[in-house]
C-alpha positions as protocol buffer text, in pm:
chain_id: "A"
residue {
  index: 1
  type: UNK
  ca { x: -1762 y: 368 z: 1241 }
}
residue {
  index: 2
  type: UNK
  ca { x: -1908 y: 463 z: 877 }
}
residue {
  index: 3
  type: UNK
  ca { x: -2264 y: 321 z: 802 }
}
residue {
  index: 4
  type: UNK
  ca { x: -2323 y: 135 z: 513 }
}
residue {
  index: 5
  type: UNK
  ca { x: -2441 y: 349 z: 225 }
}
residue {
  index: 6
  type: UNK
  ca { x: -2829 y: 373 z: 170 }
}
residue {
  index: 7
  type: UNK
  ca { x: -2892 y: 226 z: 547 }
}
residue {
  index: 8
  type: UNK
  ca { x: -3027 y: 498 z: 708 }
}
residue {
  index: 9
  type: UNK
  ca { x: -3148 y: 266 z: 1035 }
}
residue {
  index: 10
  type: UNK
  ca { x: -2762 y: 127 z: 1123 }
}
residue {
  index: 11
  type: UNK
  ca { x: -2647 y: 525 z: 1052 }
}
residue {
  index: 12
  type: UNK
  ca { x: -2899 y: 637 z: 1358 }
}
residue {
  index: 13
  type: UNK
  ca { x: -2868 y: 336 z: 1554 }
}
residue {
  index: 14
  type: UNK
  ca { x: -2507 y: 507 z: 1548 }
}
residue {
  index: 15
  type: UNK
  ca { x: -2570 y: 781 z: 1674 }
}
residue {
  index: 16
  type: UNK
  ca { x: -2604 y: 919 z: 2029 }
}
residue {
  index: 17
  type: UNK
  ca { x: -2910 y: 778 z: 2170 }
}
residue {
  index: 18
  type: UNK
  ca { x: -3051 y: 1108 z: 2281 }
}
residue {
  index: 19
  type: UNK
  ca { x: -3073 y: 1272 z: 1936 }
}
residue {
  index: 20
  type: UNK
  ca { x: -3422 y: 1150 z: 1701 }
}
residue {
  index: 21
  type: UNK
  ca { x: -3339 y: 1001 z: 1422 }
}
residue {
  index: 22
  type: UNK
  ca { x: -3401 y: 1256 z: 1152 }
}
residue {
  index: 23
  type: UNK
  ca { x: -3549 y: 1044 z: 850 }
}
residue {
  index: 24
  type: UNK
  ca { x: -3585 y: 668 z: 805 }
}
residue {
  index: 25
  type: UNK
  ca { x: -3548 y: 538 z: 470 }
}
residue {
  index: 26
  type: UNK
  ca { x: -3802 y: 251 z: 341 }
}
residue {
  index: 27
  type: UNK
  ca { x: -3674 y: 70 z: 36 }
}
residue {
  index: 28
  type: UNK
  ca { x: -3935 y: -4 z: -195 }
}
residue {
  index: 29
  type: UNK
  ca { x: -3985 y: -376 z: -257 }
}
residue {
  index: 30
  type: UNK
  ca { x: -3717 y: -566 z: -481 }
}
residue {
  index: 31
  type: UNK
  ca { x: -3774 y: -728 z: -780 }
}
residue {
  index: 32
  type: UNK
  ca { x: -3771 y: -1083 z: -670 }
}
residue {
  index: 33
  type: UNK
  ca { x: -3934 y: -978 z: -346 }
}
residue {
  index: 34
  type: UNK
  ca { x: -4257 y: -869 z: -590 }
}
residue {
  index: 35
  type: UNK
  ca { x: -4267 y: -1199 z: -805 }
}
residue {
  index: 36
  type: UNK
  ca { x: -4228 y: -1429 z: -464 }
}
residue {
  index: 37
  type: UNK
  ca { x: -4522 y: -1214 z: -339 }
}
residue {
  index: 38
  type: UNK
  ca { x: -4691 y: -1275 z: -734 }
}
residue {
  index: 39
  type: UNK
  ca { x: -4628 y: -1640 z: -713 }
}
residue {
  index: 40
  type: UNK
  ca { x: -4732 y: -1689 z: -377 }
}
residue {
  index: 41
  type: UNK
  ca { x: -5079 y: -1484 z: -480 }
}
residue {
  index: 42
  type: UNK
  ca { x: -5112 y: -1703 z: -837 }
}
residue {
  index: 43
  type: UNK
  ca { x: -5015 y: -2046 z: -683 }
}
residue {
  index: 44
  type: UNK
  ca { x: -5292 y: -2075 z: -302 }
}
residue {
  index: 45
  type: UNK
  ca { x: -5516 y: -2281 z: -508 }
}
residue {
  index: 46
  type: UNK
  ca { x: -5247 y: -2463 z: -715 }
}
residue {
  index: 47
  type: UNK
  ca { x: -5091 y: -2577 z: -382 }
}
residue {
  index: 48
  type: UNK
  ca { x: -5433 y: -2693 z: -231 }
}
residue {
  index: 49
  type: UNK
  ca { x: -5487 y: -2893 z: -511 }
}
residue {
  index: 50
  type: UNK
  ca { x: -5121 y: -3024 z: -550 }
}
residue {
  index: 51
  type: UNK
  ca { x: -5172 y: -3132 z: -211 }
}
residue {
  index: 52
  type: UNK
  ca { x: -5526 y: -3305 z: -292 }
}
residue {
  index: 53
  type: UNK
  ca { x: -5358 y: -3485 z: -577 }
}
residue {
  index: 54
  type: UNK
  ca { x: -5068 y: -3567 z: -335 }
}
residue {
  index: 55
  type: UNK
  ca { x: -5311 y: -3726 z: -51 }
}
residue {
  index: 56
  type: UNK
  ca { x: -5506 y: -3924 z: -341 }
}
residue {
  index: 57
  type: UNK
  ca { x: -5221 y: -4097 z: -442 }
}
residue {
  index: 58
  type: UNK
  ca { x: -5120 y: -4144 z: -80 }
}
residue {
  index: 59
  type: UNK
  ca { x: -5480 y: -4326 z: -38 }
}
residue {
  index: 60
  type: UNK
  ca { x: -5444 y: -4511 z: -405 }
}
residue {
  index: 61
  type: UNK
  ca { x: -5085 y: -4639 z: -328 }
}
residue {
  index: 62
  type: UNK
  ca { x: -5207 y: -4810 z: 52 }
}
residue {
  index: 63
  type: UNK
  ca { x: -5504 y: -4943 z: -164 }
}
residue {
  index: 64
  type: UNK
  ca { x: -5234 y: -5107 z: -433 }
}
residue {
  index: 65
  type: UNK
  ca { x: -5073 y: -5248 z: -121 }
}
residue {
  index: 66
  type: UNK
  ca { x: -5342 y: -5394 z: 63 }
}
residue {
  index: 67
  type: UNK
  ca { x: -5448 y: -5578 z: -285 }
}
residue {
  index: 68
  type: UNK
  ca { x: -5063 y: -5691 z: -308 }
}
residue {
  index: 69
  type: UNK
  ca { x: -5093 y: -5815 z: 68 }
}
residue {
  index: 70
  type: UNK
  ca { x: -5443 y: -5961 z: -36 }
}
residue {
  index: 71
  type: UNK
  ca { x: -5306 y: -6174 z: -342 }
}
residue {
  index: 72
  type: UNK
  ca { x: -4953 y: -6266 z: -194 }
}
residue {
  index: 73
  type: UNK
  ca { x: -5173 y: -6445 z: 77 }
}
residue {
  index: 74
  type: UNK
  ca { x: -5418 y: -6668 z: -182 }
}
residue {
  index: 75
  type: UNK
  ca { x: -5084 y: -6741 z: -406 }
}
residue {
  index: 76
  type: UNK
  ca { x: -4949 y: -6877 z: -60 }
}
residue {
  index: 77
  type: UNK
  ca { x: -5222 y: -7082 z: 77 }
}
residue {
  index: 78
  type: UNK
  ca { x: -5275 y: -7192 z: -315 }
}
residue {
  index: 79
  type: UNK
  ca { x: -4928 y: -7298 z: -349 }
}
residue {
  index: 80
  type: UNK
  ca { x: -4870 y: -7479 z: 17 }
}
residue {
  index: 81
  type: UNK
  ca { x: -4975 y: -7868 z: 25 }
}
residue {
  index: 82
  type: UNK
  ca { x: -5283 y: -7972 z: 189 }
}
residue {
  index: 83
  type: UNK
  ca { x: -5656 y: -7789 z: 256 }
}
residue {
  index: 84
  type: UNK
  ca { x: -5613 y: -7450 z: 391 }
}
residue {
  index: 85
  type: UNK
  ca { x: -5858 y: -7165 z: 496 }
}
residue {
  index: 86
  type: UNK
  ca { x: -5783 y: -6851 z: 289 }
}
């Protein structure tokens, strides 16, 4: 069994298990593998306050609803017949 080209790891892990593996090859990083690492550096504080917008609207959207819940109960006890508490 032939080791695919470039991976010296597999080739040795081929090999008899008494013999040291002569080098080891370390690929430098890809190209993609540097910008993810870029991105991921550039965007910590854009995702902490992404997620501080996100919880703010969270907290503004339950306030919308308990208003809606609010006024949807005085248009009901407006609009029934006779006195009612509100």
């Amino acid at each position: 069994m032939q080791a695919a080209p470039g991976n010296a790891v597999f080739a040795n892990a081929t090999r008899a298990s008494s013999a040291p593996p002569s080098t080891l090859t370390v690929r430098p990083p890809s190209f993609t593998g540097a910008l993810r690492a870029l991105e991921e550096l550039l965007m910590r504080g854009g995702q902490r306050t992404a997620r501080r917008n996100a919880w703010t609207a969270v907290l503004e959207d339950r306030r919308r609803a308990k208003d809606r819940r609010e006024a949807q109960h005085v248009l009901e006890a407006v609009a029934a017949p006779g006195p009612q508490a509100t």
